[in-house]
MDAnalysis code that builds the backbone (N, CA, C; Angstrom):
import MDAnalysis as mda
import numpy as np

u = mda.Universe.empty(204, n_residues=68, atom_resindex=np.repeat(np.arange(68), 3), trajectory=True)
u.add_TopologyAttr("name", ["N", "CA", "C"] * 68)
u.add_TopologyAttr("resid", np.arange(1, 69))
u.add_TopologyAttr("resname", ["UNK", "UNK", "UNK", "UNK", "UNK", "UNK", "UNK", "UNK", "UNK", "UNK", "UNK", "UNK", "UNK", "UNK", "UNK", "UNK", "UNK", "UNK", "UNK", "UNK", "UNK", "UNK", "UNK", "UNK", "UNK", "UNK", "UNK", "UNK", "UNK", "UNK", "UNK", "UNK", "UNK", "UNK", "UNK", "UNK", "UNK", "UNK", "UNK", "UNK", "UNK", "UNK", "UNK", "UNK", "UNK", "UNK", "UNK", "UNK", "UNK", "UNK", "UNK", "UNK", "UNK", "UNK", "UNK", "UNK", "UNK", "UNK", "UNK", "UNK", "UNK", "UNK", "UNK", "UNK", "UNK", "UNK", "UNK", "UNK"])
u.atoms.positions = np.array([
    [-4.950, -4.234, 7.632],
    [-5.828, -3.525, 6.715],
    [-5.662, -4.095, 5.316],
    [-6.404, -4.553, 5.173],
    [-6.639, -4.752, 3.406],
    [-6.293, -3.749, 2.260],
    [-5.515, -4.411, 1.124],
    [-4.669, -3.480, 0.592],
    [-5.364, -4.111, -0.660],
    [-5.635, -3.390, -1.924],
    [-5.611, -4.348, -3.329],
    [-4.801, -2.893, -4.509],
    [-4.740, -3.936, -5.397],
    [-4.274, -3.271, -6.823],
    [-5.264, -3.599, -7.739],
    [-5.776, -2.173, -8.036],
    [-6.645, -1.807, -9.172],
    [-5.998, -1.203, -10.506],
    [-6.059, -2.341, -11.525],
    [-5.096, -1.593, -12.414],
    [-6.124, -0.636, -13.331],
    [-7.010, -0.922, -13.226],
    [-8.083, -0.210, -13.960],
    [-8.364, 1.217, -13.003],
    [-7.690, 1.397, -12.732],
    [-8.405, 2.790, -11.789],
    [-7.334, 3.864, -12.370],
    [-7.493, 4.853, -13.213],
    [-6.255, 5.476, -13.653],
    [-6.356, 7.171, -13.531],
    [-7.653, 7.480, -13.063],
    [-7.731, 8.934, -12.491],
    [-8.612, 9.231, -11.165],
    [-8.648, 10.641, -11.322],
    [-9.516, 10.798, -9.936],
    [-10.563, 10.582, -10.038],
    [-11.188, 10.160, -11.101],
    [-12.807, 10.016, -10.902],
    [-12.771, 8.495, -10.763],
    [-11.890, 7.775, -11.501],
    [-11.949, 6.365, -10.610],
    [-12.028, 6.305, -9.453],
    [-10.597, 7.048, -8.882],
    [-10.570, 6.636, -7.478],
    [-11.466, 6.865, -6.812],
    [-12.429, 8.221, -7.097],
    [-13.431, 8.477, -6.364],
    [-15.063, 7.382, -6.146],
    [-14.809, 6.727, -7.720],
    [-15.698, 5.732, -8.228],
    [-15.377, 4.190, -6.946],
    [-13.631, 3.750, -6.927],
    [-13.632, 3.288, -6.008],
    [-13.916, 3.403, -4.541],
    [-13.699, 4.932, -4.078],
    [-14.074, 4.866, -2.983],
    [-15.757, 4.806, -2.455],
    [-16.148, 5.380, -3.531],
    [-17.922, 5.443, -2.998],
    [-18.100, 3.543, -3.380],
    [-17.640, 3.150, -3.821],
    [-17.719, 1.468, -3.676],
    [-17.514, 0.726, -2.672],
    [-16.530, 1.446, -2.170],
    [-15.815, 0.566, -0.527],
    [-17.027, 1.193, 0.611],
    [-17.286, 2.616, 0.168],
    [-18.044, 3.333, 1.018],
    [-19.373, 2.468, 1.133],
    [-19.751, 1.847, -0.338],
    [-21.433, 1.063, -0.160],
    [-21.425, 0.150, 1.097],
    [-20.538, -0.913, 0.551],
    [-20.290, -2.148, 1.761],
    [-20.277, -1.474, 3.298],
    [-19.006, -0.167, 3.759],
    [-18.583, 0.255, 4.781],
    [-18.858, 1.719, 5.138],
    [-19.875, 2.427, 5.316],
    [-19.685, 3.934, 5.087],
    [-18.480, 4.404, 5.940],
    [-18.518, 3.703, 7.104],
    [-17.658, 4.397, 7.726],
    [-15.918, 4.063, 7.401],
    [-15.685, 3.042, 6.553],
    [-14.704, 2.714, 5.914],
    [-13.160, 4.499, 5.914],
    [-12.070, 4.013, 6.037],
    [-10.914, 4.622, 5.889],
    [-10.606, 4.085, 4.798],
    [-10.424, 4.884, 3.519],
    [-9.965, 4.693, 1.985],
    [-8.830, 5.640, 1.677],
    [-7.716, 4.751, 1.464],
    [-6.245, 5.568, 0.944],
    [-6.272, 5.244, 0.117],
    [-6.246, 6.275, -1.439],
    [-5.720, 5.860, -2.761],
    [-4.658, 6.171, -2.970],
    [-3.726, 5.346, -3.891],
    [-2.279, 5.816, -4.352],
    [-3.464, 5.991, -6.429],
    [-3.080, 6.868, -7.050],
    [-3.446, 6.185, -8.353],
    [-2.027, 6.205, -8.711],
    [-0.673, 6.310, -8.542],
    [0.087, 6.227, -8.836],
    [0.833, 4.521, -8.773],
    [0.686, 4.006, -7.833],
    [0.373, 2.842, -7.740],
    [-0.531, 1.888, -7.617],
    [-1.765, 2.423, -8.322],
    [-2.870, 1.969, -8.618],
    [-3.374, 0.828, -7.803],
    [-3.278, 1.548, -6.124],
    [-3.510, 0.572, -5.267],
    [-4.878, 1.590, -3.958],
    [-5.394, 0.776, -3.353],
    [-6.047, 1.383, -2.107],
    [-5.876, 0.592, -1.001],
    [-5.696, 1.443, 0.112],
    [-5.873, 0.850, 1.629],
    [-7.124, 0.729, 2.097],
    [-7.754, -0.067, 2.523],
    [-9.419, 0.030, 3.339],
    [-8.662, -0.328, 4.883],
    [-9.660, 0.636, 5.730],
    [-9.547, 0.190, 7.214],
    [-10.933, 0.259, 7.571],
    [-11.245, -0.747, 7.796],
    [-13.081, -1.200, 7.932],
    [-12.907, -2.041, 9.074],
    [-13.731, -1.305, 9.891],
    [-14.293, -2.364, 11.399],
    [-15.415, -3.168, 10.900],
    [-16.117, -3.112, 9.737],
    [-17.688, -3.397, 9.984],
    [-17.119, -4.910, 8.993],
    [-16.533, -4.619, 7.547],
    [-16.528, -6.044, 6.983],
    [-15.309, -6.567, 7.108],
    [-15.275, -7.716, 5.709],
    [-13.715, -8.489, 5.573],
    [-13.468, -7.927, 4.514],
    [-12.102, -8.361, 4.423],
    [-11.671, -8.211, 3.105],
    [-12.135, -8.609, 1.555],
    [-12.600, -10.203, 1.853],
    [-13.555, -10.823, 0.896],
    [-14.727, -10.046, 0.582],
    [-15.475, -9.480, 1.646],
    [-16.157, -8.319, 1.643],
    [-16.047, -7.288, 0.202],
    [-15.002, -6.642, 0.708],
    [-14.357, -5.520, 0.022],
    [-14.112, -5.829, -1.184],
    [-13.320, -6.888, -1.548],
    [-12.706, -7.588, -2.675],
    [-14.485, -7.583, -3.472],
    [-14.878, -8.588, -2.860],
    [-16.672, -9.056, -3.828],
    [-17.307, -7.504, -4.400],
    [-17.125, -6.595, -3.530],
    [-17.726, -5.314, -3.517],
    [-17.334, -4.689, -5.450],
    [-16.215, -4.912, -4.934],
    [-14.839, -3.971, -5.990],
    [-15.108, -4.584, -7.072],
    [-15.101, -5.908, -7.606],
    [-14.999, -6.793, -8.586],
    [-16.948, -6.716, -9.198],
    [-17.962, -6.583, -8.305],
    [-19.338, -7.048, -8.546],
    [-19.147, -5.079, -9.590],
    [-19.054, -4.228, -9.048],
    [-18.771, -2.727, -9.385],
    [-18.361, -2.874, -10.920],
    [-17.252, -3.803, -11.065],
    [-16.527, -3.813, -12.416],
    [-14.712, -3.358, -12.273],
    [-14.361, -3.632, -11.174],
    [-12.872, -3.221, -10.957],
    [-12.427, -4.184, -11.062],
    [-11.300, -4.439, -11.351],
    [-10.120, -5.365, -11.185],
    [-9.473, -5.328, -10.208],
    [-10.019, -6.469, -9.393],
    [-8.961, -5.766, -8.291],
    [-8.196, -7.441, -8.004],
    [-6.759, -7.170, -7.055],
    [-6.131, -8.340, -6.590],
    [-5.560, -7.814, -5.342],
    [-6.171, -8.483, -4.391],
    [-5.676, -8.430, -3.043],
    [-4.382, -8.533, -2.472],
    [-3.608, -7.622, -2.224],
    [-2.047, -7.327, -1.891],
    [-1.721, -8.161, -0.542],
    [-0.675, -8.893, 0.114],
    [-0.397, -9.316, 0.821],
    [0.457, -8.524, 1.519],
    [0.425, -8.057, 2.594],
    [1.589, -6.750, 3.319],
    [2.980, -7.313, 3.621],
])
């Protein structure tokens, strides 16, 4: 599962901002936010990660793709 760090995401209306983002690309997408570690999990059958990543960044997030 694709993991990134959003350092720009610093409350709940971000996170929520991120998730309806992951949601565009994937509706059916699984979205775990930490904002404490200003990170999210995606579990998506439908795209890739590059996917996800292009999604997040075109939105205006910062994001960098975590390696597990």
């Amino acid at each position: 599962m694709p993991r990134f760090k959003i350092p720009n995401m610093a409350c709940g209306g971000c996170a929520k901002g991120v998730t309806a983002t992951l949601r565009e690309v994937d509706p059916n997408a699984m979205v775990q936010v930490s904002l404490e570690q200003r990170e999210v999990i995606v579990d998506s059958k439908a795209v890739d990660a590059d996917t996800l990543e292009r999604a997040l960044r075109n939105a205006g997030w910062k994001s960098e793709r975590l390696v597990a």
